[in-house]
C-alpha positions, -999 to 999 in steps of 0.1 A, spaced: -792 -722 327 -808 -684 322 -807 -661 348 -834 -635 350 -831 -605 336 -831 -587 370 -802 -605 380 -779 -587 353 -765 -553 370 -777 -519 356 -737 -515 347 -731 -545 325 -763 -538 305 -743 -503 294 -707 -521 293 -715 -551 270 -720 -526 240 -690 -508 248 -667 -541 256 -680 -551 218 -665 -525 202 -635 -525 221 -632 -561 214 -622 -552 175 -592 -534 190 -579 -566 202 -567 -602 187 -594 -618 180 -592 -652 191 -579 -643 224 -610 -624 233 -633 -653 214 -612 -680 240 -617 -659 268 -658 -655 264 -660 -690 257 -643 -702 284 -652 -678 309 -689 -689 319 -678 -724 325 -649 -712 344 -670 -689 365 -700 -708 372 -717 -682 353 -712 -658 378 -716 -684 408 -679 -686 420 -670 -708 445 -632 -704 463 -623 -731 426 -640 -713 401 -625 -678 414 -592 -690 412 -595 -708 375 -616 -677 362 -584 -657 377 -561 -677 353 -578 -672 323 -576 -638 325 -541 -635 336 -533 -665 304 -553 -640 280 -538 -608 296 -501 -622 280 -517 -636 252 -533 -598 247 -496 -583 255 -474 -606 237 -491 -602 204 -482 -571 203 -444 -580 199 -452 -603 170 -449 -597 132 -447 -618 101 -438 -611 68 -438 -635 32 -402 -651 19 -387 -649 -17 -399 -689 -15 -435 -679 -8 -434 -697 28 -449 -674 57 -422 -665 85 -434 -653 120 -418 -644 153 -415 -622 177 -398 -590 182 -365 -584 201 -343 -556 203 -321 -576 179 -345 -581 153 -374 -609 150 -366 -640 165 -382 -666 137 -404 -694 153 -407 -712 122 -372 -715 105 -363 -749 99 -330 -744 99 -336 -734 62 -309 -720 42 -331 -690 31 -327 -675 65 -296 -691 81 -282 -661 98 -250 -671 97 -244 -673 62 -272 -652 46 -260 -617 60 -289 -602 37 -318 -618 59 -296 -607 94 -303 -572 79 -336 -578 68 -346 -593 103 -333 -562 120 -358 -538 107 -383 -558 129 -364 -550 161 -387 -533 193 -399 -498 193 -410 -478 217 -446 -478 198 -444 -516 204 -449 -509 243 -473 -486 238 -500 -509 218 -486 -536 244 -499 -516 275 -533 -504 258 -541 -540 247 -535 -557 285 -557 -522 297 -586 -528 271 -586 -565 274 -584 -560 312 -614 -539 308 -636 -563 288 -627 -590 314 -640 -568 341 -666 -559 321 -682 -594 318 -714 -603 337 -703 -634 349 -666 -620 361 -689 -590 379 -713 -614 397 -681 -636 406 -657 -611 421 -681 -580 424 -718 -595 436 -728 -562 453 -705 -532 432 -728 -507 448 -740 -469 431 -698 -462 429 -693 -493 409 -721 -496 390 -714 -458 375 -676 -475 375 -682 -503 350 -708 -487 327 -685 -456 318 -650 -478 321 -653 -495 284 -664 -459 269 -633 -443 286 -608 -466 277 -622 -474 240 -614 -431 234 -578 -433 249 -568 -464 236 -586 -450 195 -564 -422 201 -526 -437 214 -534 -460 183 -542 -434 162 -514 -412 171 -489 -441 175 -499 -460 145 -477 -500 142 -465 -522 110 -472 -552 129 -490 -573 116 -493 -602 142 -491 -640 130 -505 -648 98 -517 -616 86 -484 -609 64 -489 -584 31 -486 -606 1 -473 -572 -17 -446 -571 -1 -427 -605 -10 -413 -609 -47 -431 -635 -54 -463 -626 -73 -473 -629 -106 -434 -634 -115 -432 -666 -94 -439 -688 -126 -416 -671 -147 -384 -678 -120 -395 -716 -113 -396 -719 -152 -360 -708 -153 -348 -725 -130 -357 -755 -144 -336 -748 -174 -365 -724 -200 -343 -701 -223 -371 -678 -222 -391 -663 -193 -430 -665 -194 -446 -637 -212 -466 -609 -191 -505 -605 -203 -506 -575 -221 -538 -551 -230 -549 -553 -266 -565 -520 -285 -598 -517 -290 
């Protein structure tokens, strides 16, 4: 169904822009879930006592989705396999280990060490609080979470809403800015960073029994 274009407040014609861009400072598929859930959930805007309640639950399901993500990380193995987890003041807790010998804890004191160098920070909080604020922000933001909760916002709320997105997109630009992370999140590991590049042929080659190791491409003169 579309609704008229007088039936859209004066704020959420200002905030849409704004929740856009503060969109990019969040993951991605959270706030994608969220905007494609949240009409259906919502009624479009025309909550009954049911739709308030489920439109309620997605935001508080995205809010942790939004905060935990920040406590996530991942990072490339010697075998080329990607390894993500999340964060504790121990180290990273691996979700998808396997039991494999590469990062058995108990024998491979090399990986315990390696793992430890992902433990929490401080910083960690920091982009945890500013992503539940911002992604608080877009919810309340959204047309159809304004007509459900706040029908009538009044001149207050109005002026509210359409400065809220610009406000919080500067504070949160500058924490990140000043308080810059190494996470990475799940799946977007640096293929840099594990040693197993352009040099993977040459160990798989040895390993299966190759006197010699694989030559590197070299430049020739002009």
């Amino acid at each position: 169904m579309v609704f008229p274009k007088a039936n859209l407040p004066q704020s959420a014609h200002k905030a849409l822009p704004g929740s856009a861009n503060l969109a990019n400072l969040l993951p991605t598929g959270t706030v994608f879930a969220f905007q494609a859930i949240i009409p259906s959930f919502s009624n479009n805007g025309r909550c009954e006592a049911a739709h308030k309640y489920m439109t309620l639950g997605a935001i508080i399901l995205c809010s942790l989705a939004c905060f935990l993500s920040s406590f996530t990380d991942s990072f490339l193995g010697e075998d080329g396999k990607l390894y993500y987890g999340i964060a504790t003041y121990k180290g990273l807790y691996i979700f998808n280990d396997d039991n494999d010998d590469a990062l058995d804890l108990e024998k491979n004191k090399e990986a315990k060490e390696m793992l430890k160098k992902y433990r929490l920070t401080a910083i960690d909080f920091v982009h945890a609080c500013c992503s539940l604020t911002l992604f608080l922000v877009i919810a309340c933001s959204s047309f159809d979470v304004q007509r459900c909760y706040f029908p009538k916002p009044g001149p207050n709320g109005d002026a509210l809403m359409a400065n809220l997105p610009l406000a919080a997109g500067i504070l949160a630009s500058g924490l990140f800015m000043l308080f810059p992370t190494k996470r990475r999140g799940i799946g977007y590991a640096d293929r840099l960073e594990s040693d197993h590049g352009d040099r993977k042929e040459e160990k798989e080659s040895l390993k299966k029994g190759d006197m010699e190791p694989l030559p590197r491409s070299k430049t020739t003169p002009n």
